[in-house]
C-alpha positions, 0 to 999 in steps of 0.5 A, spaced: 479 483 523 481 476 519 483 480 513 487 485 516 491 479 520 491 475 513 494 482 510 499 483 515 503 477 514 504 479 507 505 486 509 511 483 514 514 481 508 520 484 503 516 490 499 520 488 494 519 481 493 511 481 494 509 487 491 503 486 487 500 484 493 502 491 497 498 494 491 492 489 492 492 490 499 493 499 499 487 498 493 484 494 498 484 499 504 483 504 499 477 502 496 473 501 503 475 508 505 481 506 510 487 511 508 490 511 514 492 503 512 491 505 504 498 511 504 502 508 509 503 501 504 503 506 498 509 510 502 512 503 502 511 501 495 513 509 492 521 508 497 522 502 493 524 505 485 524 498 483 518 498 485 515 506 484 510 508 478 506 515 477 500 511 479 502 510 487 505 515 488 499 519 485 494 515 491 499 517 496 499 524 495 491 525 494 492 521 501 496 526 504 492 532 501 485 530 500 
């Protein structure tokens, strides 16, 4: 519980400006079997085209078609 909390400060915060985070904290979820959480983050990261690369978007659709 503390982690999401602590996850959800950075997650509040500008895609933009904190996206390596973003990308730990989607690794994260995903790497504990939490898809729900992992895909709405790399949705967030896969709208911004400064931020977008093939790999993020390629986890988001294996989250929407599993």
């Amino acid at each position: 519980m503390q982690r999401q909390a602590h996850a959800s400060i950075v997650l509040s915060q500008d895609v933009v400006d904190y996206a390596p985070l973003f990308v730990e904290i989607a690794d994260a979820y995903f790497d504990r079997e939490m898809y729900a959480q992992a895909r709405s983050i790399y949705e967030m990261l896969g709208q911004d085209a400064g931020v977008c690369c093939l790999s993020i978007t390629s986890l988001a659709d294996c989250l929407f078609h599993p």
